[in-house]
Every structure is written in C-alpha cells, then in structure tokens.
N, C-alpha and C positions, 0 to 999 in steps of 0.2 A: 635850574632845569635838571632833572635826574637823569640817568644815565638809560637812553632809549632800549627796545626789545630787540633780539635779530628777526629777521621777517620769518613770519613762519615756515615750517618746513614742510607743508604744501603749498605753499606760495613761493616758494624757494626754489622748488625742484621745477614752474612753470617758465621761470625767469633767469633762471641760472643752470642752465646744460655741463654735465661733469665737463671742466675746461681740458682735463689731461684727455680727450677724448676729441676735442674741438682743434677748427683748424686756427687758433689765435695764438700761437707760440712764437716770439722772437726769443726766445732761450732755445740756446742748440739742444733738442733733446736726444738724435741718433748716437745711440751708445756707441757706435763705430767710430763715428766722426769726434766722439769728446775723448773719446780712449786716445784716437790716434792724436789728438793735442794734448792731453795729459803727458802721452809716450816721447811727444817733441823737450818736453823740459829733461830731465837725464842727458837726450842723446844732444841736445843744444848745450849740456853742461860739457859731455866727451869734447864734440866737438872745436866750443869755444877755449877748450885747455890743450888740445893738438894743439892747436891755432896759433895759441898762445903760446909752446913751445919752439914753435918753428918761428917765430918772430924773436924769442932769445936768443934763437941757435943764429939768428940773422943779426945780432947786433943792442935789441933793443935793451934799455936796465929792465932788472925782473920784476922789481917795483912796479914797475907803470904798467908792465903786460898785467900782472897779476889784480891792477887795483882797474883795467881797462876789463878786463873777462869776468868782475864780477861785479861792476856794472852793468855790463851786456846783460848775464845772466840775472840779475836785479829787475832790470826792463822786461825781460820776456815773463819773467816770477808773475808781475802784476798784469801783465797784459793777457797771458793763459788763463790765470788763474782768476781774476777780474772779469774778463768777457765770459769764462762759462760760467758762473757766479754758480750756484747748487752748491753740492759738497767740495768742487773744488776753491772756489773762495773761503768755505768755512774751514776747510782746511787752514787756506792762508790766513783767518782768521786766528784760530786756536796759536798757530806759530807768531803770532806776532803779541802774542804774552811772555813767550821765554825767549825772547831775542836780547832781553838783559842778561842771561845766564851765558852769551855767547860770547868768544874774547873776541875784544873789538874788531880786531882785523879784520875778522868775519859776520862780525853785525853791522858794524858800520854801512858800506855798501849797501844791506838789503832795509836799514831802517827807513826809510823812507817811502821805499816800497810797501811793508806791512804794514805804517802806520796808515798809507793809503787804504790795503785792503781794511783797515777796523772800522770804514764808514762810509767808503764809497765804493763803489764801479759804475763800468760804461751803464746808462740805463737802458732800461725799457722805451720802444719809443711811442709818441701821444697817444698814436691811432691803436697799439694796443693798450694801453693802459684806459683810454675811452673804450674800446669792445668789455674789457674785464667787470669795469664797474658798470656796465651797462647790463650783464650777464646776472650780476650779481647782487644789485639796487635795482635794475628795472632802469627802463625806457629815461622815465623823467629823472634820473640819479643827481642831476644839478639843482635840483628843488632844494635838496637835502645838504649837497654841498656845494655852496655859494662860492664864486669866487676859485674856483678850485684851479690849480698851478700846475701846470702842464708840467714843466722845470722840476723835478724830485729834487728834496732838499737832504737828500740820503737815496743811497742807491746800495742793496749787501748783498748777500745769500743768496737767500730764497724770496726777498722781495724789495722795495723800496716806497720810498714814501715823500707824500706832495701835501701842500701846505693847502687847506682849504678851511672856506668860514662856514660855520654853522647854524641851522633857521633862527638859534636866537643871539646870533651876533659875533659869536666867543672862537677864536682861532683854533683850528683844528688839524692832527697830524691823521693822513691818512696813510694806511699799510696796505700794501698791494700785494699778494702774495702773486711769484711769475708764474705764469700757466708751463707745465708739465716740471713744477719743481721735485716732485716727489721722484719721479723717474729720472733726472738729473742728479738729484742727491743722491739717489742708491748707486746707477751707474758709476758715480765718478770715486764713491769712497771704497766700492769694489776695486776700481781700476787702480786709487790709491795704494790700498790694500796690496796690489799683487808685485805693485814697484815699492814697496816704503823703504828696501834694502839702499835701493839706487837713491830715491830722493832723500834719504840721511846723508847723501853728498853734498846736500847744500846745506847741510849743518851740520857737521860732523859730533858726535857724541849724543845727541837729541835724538830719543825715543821715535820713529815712527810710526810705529807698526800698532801700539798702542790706544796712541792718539788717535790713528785712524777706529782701531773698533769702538773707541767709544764714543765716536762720531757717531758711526752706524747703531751703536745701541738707542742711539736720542731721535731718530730721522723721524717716526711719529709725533714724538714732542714737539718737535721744531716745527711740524707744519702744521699741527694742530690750531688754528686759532679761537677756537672756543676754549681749548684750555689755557691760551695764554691768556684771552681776556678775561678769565674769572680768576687767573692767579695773577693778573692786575690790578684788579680791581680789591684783591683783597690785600694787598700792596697801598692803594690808593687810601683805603679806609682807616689801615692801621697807622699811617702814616699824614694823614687830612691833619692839616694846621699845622704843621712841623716843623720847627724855626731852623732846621739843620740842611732837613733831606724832601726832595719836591719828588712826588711821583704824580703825573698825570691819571686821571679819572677817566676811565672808558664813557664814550657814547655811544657805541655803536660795536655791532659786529654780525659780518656773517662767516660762513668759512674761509673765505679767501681774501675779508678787506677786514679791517680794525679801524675804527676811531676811535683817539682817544685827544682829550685836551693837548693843546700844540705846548712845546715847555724851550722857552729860547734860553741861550746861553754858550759856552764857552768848551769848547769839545778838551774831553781832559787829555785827551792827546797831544791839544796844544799848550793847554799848562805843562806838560812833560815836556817841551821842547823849549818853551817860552818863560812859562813863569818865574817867580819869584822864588827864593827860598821858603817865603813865607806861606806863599800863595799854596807851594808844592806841599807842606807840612801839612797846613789845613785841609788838602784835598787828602793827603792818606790818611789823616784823623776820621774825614766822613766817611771816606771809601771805609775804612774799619768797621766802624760805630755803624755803616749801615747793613754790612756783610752778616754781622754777629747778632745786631740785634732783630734780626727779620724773623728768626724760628721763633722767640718769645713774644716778642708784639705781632706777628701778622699770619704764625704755624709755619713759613714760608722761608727758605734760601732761594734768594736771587745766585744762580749758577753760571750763570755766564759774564764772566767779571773781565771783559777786554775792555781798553778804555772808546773806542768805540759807543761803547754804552752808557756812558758817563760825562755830566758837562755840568759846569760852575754855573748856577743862576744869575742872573743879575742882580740882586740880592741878598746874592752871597753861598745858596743854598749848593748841595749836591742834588742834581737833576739827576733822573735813574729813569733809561726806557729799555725796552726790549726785554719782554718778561717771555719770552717761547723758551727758555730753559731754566724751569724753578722743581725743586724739591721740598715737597710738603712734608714737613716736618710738623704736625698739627702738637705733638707733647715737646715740640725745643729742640736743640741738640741733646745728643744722647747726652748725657751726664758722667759717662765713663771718658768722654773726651778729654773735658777738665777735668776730671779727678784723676786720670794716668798725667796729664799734661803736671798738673802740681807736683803729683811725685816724682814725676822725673827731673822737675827743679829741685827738688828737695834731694835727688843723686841715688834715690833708693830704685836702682833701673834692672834686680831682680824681680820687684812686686812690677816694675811696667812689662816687663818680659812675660811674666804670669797675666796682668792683665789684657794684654794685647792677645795671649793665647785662649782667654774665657771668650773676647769681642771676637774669635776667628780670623786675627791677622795671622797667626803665627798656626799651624796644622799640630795635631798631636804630636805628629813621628818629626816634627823636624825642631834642631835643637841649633838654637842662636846663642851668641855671646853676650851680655848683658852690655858691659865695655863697649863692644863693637856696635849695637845696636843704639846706644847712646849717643858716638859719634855718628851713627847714619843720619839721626833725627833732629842733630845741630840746627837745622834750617827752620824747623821747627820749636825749636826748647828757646835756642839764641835771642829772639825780637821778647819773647816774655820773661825771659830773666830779670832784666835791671827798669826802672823807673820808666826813662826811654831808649828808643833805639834807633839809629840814623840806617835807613837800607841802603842800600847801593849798589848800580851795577858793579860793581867791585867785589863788595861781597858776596854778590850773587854769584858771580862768574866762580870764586874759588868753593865755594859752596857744592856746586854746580861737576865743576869739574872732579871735586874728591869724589862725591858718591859717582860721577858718571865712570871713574876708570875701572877699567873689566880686569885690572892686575892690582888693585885694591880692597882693602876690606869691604868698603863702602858698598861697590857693587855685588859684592857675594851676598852680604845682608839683603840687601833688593830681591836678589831674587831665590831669598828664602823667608819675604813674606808676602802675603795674602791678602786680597785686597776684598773684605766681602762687599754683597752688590749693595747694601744700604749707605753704606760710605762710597760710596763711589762721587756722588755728585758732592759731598761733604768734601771729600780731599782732590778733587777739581777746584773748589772754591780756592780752599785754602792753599793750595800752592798755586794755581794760576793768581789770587790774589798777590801772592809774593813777590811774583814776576811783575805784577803795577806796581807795586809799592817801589819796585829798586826802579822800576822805568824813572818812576817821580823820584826816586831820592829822598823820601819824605823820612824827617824824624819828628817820633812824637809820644806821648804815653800810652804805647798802644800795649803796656801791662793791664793799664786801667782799663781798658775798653773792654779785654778778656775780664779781668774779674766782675766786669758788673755785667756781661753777658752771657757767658759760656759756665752753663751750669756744672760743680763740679770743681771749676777752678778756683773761686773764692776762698781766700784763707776767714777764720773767724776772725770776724771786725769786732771791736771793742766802738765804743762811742767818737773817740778820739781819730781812731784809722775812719770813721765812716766821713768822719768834719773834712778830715784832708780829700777824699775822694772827690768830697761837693767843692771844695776849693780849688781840684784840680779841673770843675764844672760849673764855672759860676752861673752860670745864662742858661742851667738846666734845671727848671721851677717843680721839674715831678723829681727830679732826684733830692731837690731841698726841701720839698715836702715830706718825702718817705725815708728820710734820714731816723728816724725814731725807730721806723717799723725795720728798717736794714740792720741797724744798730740789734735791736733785738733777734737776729737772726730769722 
C-alpha cells in the first residue's frame, strides 16, 4: 500500500480549527509563567551552591557537597527543562551531544539526565492527544488508526508519538505535534537567549548563546510537518532495501500529525551506555556511512544527529527517525569541503587559509595564521588522517578544552572565522556528529567512509587502492559492482 494523501486543504480547515488558538493546550504556553521557570534553573544553581557552602563551612567533606549540588541541580535540569518540552527541552536536547566534550566531574552527574532529555519527557495526556487527532483526522480518526496506544512510546520537543496499527494491518508510529508549540518554542529560546551568560554555569566552557540562535533560526523547520514528511519520504526512497540503514516510509500526514511505518529496535543511547565494543564500532561506522552519504543518494543531510534519533534494528540495521531538521543539498556536499579537507592532510594549510577565504569563512580584512588555524581544526583533520580512528570522551574533552580556552590560540582563531549561512547546518552535522561518535567510543574506517562519500576528498585511486576499499566493504554489492567505473575515475 503506498503512502496515503493529507486530507485536503478545504477539508482540513473544516475539521482542524488552528490548535495554537483552541482551548486544547496541556503545554504551559504563558510566556510569564515559562520565563519565570526557565529563570528558576540559575537561581536553583546560586542557591544550591550557597547551600553547599554553608554545609562545608559546617563540617561536611567537599566531595559529597559538591557531587550532592549537582545532582540536585541534574534533577531540576530535566524536570524544567522536560515538562515545558518546546524550545526548552530542545535546548536540553542540542546539550546532550557535547556532554562528551565535558571533564567528567561535570558530565558525569548531568548524563543521565540529558540522555533522558534525547527521547523522552513527561507526556501529553490521553484526553488531549484524542481532541488533537480528532481536530485533525476528523471525528472517526480510529478508522484509520487501529489499535492506537494511549501510552507514547517517545515523548520530545515539540511532540510525541504512540504506536498504532494501520487499515492494512502494518504497525505504525504516529507524531503528534503539542498544541501551542510554536509559541513555546519562540518564548523559551528568547528567554534562553537573554540568560545563556548565566546558563553556561552549568557547563562551564560550552558555547550558549550560539546554540541558542541557531535553535531560533530552525523553529519553522521543526514545526513544519509537511516538510519533514517529504524530506522523509525522500530518505525513505533513497534508502528502500538497504542492508545497512532502515528509514521508515510515510503514510500519512497533516500539519500537526505524521505517520509513518513503526521501526523497533535499540535506542543508540543505550548502546552508548550498554553495548559492546563491537556493537559501539559498528553503530559509529553506520552513524558515518549514513550522515555522508544522504547528500549523494537522497540531495538530503539528516541534521539533527542526537542519539535520541537513532536505534539498532533487530536485524542489525541503523534505524534513523525524525527527519523535522534536514538540509537539502539536492548537488552533494559542496565539493570544496573535501578538497580543503585533503589538503589540509596533505599539511599545505596556506592553500586551506585561501580556500576557506574564497568559501567565506575567513572576511577579506581579517588575517589568520596558517599554523594556528591548522591546530584549531585538529578535531576535524585528526578522525581522517590514519586508516582508523578510536573517538573518545577523552579525546574529546582535550580537543574541546584547547580551542575553548579564551587565553589560547585556539579561541582567537574562532572568533576570527566566519560561519556563512549554507554551512551552518553542514558543520552542526559534523561536529555535533563528533560528540556521538566519542559518546559511543566507536573506532572504525571512518577515512573510508569520507573518501567514498564526500566529494573532493578522494585521492586518485588506481585499480589496486579501489580492490582494498571493496575489501574494506565486503557485503556492499553496488560498490563491487562499480569497482571498474571507480577505478576509472
């Protein structure tokens, strides 16, 4: 059965009343009342650190205050930031990618918490989530979806999602977007916004202020759901039969709900805490293989790379849902990515200085160190250097810390380049990808993965280098195929 129409948009508008208008909202949307909980995390941070002082000054070891105040402050992280889900959970989203780049002291305590935020919160509850799709589907919406699960089997952001069957049998996830997300999103990454100074207290060295606008730059995106499901669906297509990477196939969608095929399996969150060595290498080999190769097989980067959105199939495969944050890349990646990325292996990091000033990172008038810009981009150059390469919170952390120090080289380079808007969701990918990769720990040939996907980076292959590639691929039937046509350049 092929993938249904959304119901017409004069049939739409008789059965579906604009919801941020309706009185059906259990998402707190008064911008007073979320600010003044927003404003409670800082001063719960002041607070529980007086707290904590005056319990040293009484005797206690400083250990136990300090490892007790930020658990405290852990619990309230997810419980703020959880119940008003909008932009302030996506927030706690986004942070819960670079929580490897943090020394443990201070990651420790809050992982738990953000690996929460990457897939659940409090829900919605029944009687609204029946008004929504009642709104939205019309009256008889249980015709359509059989069987439908009160219980959400994922609860994020700006919506959550219940497991129901569909008229011709086949298990189905449905997405509910919350009534007044869009005014919850704006309010809260403004309110964000105006504290990011204060909330860099809870991660000291980590960018806020940043992160937050380019939250706000996406909040169309994210609620759109006609464009996540055609930029699923074109996911689904390029990807239909794929012995690696599972993406589910839309049936359905209006503005405010998504169906698409239901996809079971193993939240990569918990292979990062659980798994294997083996398990963890093979999940960063697909996580790679499917990041790179989206712009050439589908026009398409899947952008939002939290593990959250990612799970082991039963069969082995990499599961990938939540397409609301993709950049169409309909010609690839640019091709100047890989071709500075080679040179800058190759150590000739004047021609990358030139070419990063043609791409607009780098402004006419301002003038960088070759030397020093090459050490800024370690975090980068480093995973494709050698054959393979093992990540690690470890290396992340020192990574992490050199460019972050404000009396280093590192951070002067930063903020003497340029981030133009076409990379913007390109170098999200790629360095929040980073942050999974050392979650997992995974090592793998992820040289290979770059050269057969990232146009630009390929060195010329002879026949011989293309035989090693397929051997470093055995169980991949189009690349032993097109070994001749590669070979030939």
């Amino acid at each position: 059965m092929g993938p249904d129409r959304p119901i017409p948009a004069s049939q739409h508008a008789r059965v579906a009343p604009n919801l941020d208008n309706g009185p059906v909202s259990d998402l707190p949307r008064n911008a007073v009342a979320r600010t003044a909980r927003l404003a409670s995390l800082p001063l719960g941070i002041a607070g529980r650190t007086a707290l904590g002082l005056g319990k040293r000054l009484g005797g206690r070891p400083a250990e136990a205050v300090v490892s007790d105040v930020q658990r405290r402050t852990a619990e309230q992280l997810f419980k703020v930031l959880g119940e008003l889900k909008g932009g302030a959970m996506k927030f706690g989203q986004a942070l819960s990618i670079f929580e490897a780049a943090l020394p443990e002291h201070l990651a420790s305590p809050y992982r738990a918490t953000l690996t929460k935020l990457q897939d659940a919160a409090p829900p919605m509850p029944p009687a609204t989530v029946h008004r929504v799709l009642e709104q939205e589907l019309g009256a008889n919406w249980r015709r359509r979806l059989r069987h439908f699960d009160d219980k959400p089997a994922a609860a994020a952001s700006i919506g959550q999602v219940h497991r129901a069957q569909w008229p011709d049998g086949r298990d189905v996830a449905v997405k509910i977007q919350y009534p007044g997300a869009a005014e919850a999103l704006r309010s809260d990454l403004n309110q964000l916004g105006r504290v990011s100074r204060l909330l860099g207290s809870w991660m000291p060295g980590l960018e806020v202020r940043p992160l937050v606008e380019e939250l706000k730059a996406r909040i169309g995106e994210e609620l759109n759901y006609q464009l996540e499901a055609e930029a699923q669906a074109g996911f689904a297509a390029a990807y239909d039969g794929d012995p690696e990477i599972a993406v589910p196939h839309v049936r359905f969608h209006t503005p405010r709900v998504l169906v698409t095929d239901w996809l079971d399996g193993i939240p990569l969150h918990q292979v990062i805490a659980d798994g294997t060595q083996d398990e963890r290498d093979r999940a960063g080999r697909l996580f790679v293989r499917f990041l790179f190769s989206g712009p050439e097989r589908a026009g398409l980067l899947h952008a939002d790379p939290h593990p959250g959105n990612y799970r082991i199939t039963p069969d082995g495969r990499l599961g990938v849902v939540d397409y609301g944050l993709v950049a169409r890349l309909p010609g690839g990646f640019p091709p100047q990515i890989g071709r500075l990325l080679r040179i800058g292996l190759d150590g000739d990091f004047d021609s990358v200085v030139d070419g990063l000033r043609e791409e607009g990172f780098i402004k006419p008038h301002v003038e960088i160190d070759a030397q020093e810009l090459y050490d800024y981009l370690q975090p980068f150059i480093e995973p494709a250097r050698d054959e393979t390469f093992a990540f690690s919170r470890e290396w992340m952390r020192s990574q992490f810390q050199r460019i972050s120090d404000v009396r280093g080289a590192g951070a002067k380079t930063a903020f003497k380049l340029n981030l133009p808007p076409s990379y913007l969701l390109i170098h999200r990918v790629w360095s929040g990808g980073i942050g999974v990769l050392a979650q997992l720990g995974a090592e793998a040939p992820f040289r290979s993965e770059l050269e057969r996907w990232l146009p630009g980076f390929q060195p010329d292959l002879g026949r011989a280098e293309v035989r090693q590639l397929v051997d470093l691929h055995p169980d991949d039937d189009v690349l032993a195929e097109d070994v001749d046509e590669i070979a030939e350049g």
